[in-house]
Jmol script that loads the backbone (N, CA, C; Angstrom):
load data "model"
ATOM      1  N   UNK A   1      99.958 118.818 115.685  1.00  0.00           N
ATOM      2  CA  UNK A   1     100.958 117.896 115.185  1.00  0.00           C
ATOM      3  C   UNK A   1     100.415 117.088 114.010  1.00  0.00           C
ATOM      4  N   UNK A   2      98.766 116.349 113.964  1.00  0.00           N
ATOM      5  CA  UNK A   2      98.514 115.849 113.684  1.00  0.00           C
ATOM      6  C   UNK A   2      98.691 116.585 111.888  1.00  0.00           C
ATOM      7  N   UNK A   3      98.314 117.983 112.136  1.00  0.00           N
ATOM      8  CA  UNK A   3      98.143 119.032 110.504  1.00  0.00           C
ATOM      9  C   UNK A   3      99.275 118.891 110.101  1.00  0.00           C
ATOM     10  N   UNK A   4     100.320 119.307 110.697  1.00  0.00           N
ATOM     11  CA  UNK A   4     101.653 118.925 110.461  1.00  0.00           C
ATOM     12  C   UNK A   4     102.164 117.927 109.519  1.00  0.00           C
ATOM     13  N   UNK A   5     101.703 117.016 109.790  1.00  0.00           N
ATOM     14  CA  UNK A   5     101.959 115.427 109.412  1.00  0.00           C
ATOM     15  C   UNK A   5     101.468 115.213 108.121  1.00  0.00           C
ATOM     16  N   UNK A   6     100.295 115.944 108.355  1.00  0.00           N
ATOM     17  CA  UNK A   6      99.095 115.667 106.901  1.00  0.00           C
ATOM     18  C   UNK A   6      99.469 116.591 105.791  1.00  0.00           C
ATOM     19  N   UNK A   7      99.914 118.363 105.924  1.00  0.00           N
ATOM     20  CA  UNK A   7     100.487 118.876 105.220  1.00  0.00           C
ATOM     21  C   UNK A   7     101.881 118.370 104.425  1.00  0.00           C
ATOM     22  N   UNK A   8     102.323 117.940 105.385  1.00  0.00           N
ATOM     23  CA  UNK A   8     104.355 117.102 104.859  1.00  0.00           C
ATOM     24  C   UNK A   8     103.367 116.290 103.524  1.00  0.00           C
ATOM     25  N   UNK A   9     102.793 115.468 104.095  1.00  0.00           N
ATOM     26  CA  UNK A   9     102.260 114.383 103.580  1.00  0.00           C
ATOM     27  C   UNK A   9     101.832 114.998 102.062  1.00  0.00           C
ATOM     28  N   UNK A  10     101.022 116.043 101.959  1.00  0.00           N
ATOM     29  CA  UNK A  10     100.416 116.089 100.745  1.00  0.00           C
ATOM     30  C   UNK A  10     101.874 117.042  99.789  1.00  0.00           C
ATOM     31  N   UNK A  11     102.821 117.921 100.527  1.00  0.00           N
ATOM     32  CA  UNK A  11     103.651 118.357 100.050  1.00  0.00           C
ATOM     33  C   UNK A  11     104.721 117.046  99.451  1.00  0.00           C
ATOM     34  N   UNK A  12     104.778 115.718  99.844  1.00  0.00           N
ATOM     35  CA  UNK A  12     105.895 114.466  99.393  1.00  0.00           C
ATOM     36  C   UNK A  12     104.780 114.276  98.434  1.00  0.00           C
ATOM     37  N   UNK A  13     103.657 113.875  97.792  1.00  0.00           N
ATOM     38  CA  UNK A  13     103.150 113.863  97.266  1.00  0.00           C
ATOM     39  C   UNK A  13     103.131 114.405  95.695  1.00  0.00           C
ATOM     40  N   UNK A  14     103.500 115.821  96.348  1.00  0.00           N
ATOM     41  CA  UNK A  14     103.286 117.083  95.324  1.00  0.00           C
ATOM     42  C   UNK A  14     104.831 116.359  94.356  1.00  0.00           C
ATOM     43  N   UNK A  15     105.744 116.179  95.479  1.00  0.00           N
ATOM     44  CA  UNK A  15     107.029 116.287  94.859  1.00  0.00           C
ATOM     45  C   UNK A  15     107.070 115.032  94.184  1.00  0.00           C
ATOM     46  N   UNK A  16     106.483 113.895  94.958  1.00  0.00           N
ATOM     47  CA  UNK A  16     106.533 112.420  94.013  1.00  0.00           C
ATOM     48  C   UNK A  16     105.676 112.759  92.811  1.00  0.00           C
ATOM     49  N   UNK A  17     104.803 113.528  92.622  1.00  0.00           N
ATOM     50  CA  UNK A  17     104.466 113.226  91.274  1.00  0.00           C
ATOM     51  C   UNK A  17     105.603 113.671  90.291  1.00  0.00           C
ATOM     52  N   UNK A  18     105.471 115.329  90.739  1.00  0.00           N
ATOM     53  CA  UNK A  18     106.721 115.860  89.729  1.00  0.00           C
ATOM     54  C   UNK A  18     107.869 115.484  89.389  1.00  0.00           C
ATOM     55  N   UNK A  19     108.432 114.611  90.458  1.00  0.00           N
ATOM     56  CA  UNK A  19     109.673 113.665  89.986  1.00  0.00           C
ATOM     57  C   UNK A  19     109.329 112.153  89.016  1.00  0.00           C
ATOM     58  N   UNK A  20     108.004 112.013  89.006  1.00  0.00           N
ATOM     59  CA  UNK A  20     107.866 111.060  87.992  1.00  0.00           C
ATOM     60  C   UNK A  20     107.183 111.595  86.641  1.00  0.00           C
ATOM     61  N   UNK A  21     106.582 112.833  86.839  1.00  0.00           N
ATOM     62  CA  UNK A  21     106.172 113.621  85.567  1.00  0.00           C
ATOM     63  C   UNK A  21     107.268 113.872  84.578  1.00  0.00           C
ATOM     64  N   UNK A  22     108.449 114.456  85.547  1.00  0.00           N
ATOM     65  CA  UNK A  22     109.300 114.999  85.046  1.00  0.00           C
ATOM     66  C   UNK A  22     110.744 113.809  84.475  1.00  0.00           C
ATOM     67  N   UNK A  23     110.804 112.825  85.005  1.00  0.00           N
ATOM     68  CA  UNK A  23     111.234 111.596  84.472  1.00  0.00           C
ATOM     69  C   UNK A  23     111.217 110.978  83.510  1.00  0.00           C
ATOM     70  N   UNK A  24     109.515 110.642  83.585  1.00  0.00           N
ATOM     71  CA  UNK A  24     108.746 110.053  82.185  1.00  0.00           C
ATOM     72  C   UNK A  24     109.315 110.490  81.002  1.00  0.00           C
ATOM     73  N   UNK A  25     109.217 111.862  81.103  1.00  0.00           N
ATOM     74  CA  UNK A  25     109.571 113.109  80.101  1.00  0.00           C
ATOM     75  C   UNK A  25     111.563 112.683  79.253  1.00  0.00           C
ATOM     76  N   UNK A  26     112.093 112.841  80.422  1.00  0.00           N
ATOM     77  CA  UNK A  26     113.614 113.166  80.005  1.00  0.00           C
ATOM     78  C   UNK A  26     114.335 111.992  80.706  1.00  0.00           C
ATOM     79  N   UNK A  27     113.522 110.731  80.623  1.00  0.00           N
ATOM     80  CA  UNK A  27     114.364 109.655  81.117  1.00  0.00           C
ATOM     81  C   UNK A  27     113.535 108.439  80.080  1.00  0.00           C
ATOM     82  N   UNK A  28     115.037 107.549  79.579  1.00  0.00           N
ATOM     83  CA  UNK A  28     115.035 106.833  78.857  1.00  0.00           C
ATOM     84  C   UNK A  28     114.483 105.336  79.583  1.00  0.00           C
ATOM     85  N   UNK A  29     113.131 105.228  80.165  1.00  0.00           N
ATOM     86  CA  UNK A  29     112.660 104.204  80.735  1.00  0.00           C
ATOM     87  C   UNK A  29     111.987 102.841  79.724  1.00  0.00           C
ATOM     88  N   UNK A  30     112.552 101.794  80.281  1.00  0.00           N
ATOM     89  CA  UNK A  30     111.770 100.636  79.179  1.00  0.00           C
ATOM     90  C   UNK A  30     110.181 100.432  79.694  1.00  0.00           C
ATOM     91  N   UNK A  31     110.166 100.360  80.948  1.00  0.00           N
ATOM     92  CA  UNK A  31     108.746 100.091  81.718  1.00  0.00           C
ATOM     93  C   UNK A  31     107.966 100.999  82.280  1.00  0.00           C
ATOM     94  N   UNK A  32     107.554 101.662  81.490  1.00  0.00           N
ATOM     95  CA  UNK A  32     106.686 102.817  81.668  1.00  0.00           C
ATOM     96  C   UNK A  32     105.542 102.643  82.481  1.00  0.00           C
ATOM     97  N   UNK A  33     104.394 101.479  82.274  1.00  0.00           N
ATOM     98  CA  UNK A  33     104.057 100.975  82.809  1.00  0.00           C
ATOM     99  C   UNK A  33     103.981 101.031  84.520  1.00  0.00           C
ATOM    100  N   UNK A  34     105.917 100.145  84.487  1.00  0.00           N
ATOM    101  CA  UNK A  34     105.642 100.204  86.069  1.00  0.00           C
ATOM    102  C   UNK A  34     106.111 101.466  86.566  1.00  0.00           C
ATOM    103  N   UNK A  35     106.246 101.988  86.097  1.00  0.00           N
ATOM    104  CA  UNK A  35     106.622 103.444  86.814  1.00  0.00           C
ATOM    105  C   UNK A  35     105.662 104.241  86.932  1.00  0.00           C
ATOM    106  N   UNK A  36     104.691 104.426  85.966  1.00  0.00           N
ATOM    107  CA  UNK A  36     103.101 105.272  86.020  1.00  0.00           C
ATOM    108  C   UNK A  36     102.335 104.631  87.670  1.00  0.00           C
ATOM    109  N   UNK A  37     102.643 103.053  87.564  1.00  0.00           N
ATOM    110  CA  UNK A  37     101.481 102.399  88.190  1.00  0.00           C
ATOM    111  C   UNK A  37     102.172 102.833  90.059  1.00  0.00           C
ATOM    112  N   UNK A  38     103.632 102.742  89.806  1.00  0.00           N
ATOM    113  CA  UNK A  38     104.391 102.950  91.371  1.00  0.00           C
ATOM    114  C   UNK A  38     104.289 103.942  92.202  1.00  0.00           C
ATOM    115  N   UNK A  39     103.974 105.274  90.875  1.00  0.00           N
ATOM    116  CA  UNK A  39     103.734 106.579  91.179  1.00  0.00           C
ATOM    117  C   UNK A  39     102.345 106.811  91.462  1.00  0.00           C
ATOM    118  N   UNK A  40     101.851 106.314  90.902  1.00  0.00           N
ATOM    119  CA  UNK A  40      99.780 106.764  90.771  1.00  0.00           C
ATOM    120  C   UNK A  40      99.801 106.655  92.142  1.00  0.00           C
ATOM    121  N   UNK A  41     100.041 104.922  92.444  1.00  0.00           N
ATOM    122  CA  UNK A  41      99.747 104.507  93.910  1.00  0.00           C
ATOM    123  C   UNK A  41     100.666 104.994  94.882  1.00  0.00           C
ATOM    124  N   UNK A  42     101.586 105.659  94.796  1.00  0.00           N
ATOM    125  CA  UNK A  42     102.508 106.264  95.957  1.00  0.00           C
ATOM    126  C   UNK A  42     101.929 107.265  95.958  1.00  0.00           C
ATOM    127  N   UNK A  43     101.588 108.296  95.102  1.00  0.00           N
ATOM    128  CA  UNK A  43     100.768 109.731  95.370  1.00  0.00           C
ATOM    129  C   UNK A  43      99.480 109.622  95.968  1.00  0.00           C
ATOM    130  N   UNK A  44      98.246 108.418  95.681  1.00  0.00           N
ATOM    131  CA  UNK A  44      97.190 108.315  95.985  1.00  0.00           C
ATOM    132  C   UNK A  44      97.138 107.895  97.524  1.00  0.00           C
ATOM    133  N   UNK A  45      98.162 107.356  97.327  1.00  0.00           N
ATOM    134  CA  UNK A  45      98.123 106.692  99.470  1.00  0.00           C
ATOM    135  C   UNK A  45      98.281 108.037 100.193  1.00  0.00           C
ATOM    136  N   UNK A  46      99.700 108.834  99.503  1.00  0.00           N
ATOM    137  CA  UNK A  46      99.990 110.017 100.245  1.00  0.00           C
ATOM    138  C   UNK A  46      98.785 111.363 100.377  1.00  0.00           C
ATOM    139  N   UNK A  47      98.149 111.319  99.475  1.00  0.00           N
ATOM    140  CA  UNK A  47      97.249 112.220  99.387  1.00  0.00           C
ATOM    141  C   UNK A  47      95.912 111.734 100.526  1.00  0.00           C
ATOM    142  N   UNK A  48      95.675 110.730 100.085  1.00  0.00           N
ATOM    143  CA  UNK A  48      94.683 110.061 101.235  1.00  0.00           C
ATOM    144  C   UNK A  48      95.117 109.935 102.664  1.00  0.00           C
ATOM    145  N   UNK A  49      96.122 109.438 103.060  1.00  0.00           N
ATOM    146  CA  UNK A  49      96.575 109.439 104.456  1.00  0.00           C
ATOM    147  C   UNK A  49      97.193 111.205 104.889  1.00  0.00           C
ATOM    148  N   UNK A  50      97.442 112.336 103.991  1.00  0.00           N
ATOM    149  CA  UNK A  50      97.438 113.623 104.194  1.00  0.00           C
ATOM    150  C   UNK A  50      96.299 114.200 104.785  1.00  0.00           C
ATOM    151  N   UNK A  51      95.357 114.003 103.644  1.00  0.00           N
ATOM    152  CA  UNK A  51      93.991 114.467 104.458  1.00  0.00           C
ATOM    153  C   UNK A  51      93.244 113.832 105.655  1.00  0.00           C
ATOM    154  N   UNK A  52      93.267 112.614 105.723  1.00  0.00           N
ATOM    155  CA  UNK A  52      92.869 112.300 106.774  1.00  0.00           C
ATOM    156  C   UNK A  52      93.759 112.705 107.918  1.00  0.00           C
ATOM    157  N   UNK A  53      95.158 113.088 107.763  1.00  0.00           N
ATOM    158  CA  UNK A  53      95.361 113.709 109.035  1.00  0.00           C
ATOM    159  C   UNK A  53      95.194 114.918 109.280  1.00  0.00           C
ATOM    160  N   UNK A  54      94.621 115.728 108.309  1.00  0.00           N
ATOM    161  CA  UNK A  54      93.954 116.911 108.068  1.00  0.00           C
ATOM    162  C   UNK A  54      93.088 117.324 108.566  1.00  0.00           C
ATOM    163  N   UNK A  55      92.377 116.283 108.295  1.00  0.00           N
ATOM    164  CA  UNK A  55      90.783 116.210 108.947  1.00  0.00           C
ATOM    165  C   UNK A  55      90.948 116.644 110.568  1.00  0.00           C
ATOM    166  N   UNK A  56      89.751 117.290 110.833  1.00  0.00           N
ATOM    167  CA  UNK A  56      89.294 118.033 112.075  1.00  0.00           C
ATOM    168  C   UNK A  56      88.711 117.127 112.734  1.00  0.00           C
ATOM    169  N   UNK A  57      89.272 116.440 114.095  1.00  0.00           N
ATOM    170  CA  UNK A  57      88.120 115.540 114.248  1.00  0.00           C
ATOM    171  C   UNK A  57      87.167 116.375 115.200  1.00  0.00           C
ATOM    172  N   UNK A  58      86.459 117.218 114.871  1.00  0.00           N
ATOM    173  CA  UNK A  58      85.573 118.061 115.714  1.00  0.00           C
ATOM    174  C   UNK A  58      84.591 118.140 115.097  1.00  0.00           C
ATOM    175  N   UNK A  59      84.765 118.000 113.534  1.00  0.00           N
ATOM    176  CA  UNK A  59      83.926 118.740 112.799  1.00  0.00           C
ATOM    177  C   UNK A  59      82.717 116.978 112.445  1.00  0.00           C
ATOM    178  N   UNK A  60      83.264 115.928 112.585  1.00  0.00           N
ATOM    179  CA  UNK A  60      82.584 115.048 112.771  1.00  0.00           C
ATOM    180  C   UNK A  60      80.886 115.081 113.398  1.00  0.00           C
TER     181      UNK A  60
END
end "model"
wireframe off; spacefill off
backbone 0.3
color backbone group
């Protein structure tokens, strides 16, 4: 269950970036800024809390 969780996790990830890659691009934003900074840190949590549910705890 736990892989489960951690895979979703890095797949919302995958998709939050590309929806802000792809934004940046073809959307008329004034605050670029906060949108780089909302995304960095929404992908970086998701990626980090993915793998750690990834992680094997056996292999410890």
């Amino acid at each position: 269950m736990r892989k489960e969780i951690g895979k979703w996790m890095l797949d919302v990830a995958k998709y939050v970036a590309t929806a802000f890659l792809i934004s940046s691009f073809f959307g008329d934003i004034t605050k670029k800024w906060a949108m780089y900074a909302v995304g960095s840190t929404t992908v970086i949590v998701l990626i980090i809390f993915g793998l750690w549910f990834i992680k094997d705890k056996k292999e410890v």
